[in-house]
N, C-alpha and C positions, 0 to 999 in steps of 0.2 A: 741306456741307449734310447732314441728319439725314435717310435715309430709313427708314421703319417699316413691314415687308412683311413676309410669310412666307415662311420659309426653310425648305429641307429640312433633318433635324438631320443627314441623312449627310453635307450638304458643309460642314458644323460640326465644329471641332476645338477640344480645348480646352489650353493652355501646362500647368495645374495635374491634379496626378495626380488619379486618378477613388476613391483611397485616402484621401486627406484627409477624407471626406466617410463618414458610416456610414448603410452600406448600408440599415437600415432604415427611416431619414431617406428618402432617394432614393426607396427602395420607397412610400412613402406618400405622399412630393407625386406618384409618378409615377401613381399607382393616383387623385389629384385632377386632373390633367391628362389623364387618360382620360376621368373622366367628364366634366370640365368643358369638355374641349375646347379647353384652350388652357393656357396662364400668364398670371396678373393682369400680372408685372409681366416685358415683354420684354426679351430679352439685347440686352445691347450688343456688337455684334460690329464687327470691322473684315476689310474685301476683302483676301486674301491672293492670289488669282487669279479664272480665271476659275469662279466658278460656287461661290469658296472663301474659307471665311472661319475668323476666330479669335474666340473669345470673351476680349472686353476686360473686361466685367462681367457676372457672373450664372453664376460655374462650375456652382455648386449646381444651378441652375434648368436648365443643359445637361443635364450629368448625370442629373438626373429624368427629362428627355425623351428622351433616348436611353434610360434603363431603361421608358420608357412605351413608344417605339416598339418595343423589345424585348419589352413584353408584345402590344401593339396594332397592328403595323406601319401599318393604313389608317389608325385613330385619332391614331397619335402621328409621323402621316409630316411634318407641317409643324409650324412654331413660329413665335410672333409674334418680331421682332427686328430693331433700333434700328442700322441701318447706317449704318457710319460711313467715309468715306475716310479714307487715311493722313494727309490734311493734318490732317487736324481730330481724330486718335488724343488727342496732348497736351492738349490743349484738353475732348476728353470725359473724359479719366483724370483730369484736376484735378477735373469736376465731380462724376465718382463719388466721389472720395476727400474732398470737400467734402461732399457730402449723406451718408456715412457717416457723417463726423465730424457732423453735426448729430443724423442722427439716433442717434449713440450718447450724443449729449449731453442729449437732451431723452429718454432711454428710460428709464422709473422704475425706482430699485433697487429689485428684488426682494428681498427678506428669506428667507436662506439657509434653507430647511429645516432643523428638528430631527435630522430623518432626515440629513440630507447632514452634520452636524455629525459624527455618530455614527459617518460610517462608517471614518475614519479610526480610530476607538480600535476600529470592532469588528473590523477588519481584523488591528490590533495582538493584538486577544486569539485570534484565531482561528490567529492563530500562536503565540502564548504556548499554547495549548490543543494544538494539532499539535505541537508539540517535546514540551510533558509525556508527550503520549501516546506518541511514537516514543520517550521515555524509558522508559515504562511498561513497553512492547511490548519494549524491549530487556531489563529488569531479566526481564520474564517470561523472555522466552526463556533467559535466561542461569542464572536457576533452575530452570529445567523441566529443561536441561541438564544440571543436577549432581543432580538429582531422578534423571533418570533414569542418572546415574551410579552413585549409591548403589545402585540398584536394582538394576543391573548386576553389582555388588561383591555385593551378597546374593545374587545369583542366584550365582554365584560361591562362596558361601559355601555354599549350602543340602546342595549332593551331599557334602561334607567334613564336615559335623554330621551329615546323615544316616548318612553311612557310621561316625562317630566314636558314634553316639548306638546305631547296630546291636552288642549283647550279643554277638555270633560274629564280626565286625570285630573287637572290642577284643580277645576272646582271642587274636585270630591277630597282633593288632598290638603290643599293650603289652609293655616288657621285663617282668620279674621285678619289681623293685623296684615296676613303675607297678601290676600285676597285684596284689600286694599292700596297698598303698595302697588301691588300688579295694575291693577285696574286705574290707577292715577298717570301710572308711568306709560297706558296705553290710551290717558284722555277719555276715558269715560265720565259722565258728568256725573257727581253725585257719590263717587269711587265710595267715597266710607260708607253711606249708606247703605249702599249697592253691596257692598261687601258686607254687612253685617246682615243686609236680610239671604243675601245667598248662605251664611254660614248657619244661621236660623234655623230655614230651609234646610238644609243638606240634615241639620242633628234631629229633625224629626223625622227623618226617613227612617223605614224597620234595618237596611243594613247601613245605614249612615250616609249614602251617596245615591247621586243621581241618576236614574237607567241610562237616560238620555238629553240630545239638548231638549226636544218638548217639553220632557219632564223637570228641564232647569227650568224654563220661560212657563210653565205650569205653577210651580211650586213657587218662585220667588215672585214678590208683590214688585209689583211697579218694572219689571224687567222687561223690554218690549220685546219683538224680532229683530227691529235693526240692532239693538243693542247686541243681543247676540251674536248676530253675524257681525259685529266690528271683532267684540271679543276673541270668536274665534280665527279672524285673519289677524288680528296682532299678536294674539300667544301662539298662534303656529307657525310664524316667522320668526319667533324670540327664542 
């Protein structure tokens, strides 16, 4: 025999995990069985002892009430529900699994959503779109890297031109022949000469080079002032 009383939901257990079910499903019938005071449609349970039961049909609707009682405890301390003895378990499981199947069969097809069509391919591009980008993001980084290599290399470069492009570097550095060269290609008159007494010059100094310009126009024979100052406006524009 079928009897239909209210149960406490604590001495309610349910076979089916409390995970199957999303939570804000549960949250929201249980937040209607607060105000309403009850569930339209009672659990079918069966006696597992004394004062203890199992839900046969209605995990969902357990579930709600127990998250009702967990917001409401006086509100959500009882439930309607459809007790069954062990003898009569088989005999109620056919009937719920009977009236399921009806009502799955007379439940009108719904016509899928646009939206729900969609989200399969937006899903697709939203990862076609996140690979481009971690592609992107890689090519960046991979050229900022050699970007800032270059940069690195010039930096590298700058104090060797500076010191090469300094007119009292070159004389202390260039052999004879380069001293030459130079000094033709900037029209000084006399260039080999001029270049063989400055390299002269320079290899009797105690550390090999010159302090200063004085000390070039000092040391070298025959080198006036203006020569100098041409010297040094043409090698510091070259």
């Amino acid at each position: 025999m079928i009897n239909f009383s209210l149960v406490d939901v604590k001495s309610i257990a349910s076979n089916e995990p409390r995970s199957n079910f999303a939570e804000a499903d549960l949250e929201n019938l249980a937040d209607i069985i607060i105000e309403t005071g009850g569930i339209v449609r009672p659990l079918v349970v069966k006696v597992t002892g004394v004062e203890n039961y199992t839900v046969v049909d209605g995990h969902f609707e357990y579930y709600a009430a127990v998250r009702a009682r967990e917001k409401n405890p006086r509100q959500g301390e009882m439930i309607n529900a459809c007790v069954i003895t062990p003898k009569l378990e088989d005999l109620v499981v056919k009937q719920v699994v009977s009236l399921k199947e009806i009502d799955s069969s007379t439940r009108p097809v719904i016509p899928q959503p646009e939206t729900t069509k969609l989200e399969p391919r937006l899903a697709n591009l939203e990862l076609r779109l996140e690979k481009q980008f971690n592609e992107f993001k890689s090519e960046f980084l991979q050229e900022r890297q050699r970007i800032d290599s270059q940069f690195k290399q010039l930096e590298n470069l700058i104090p060797q031109k500076s010191k090469q492009s300094n007119p009292l570097s070159l004389l202390n550095t260039l052999d004879k022949n380069e001293l030459s060269i130079k000094l033709q290609r900037s029209r000084i008159p006399g260039a080999e000469k001029l270049a063989k007494g400055i390299f002269d010059a320079r290899s009797k100094k105690s550390k090999q080079q010159f302090e200063d310009y004085r000390d070039v126009v000092k040391s070298v024979k025959n080198l006036g002032d203006k020569t100098i100052l041409t010297i040094i406006d043409e090698w510091s524009r070259s």
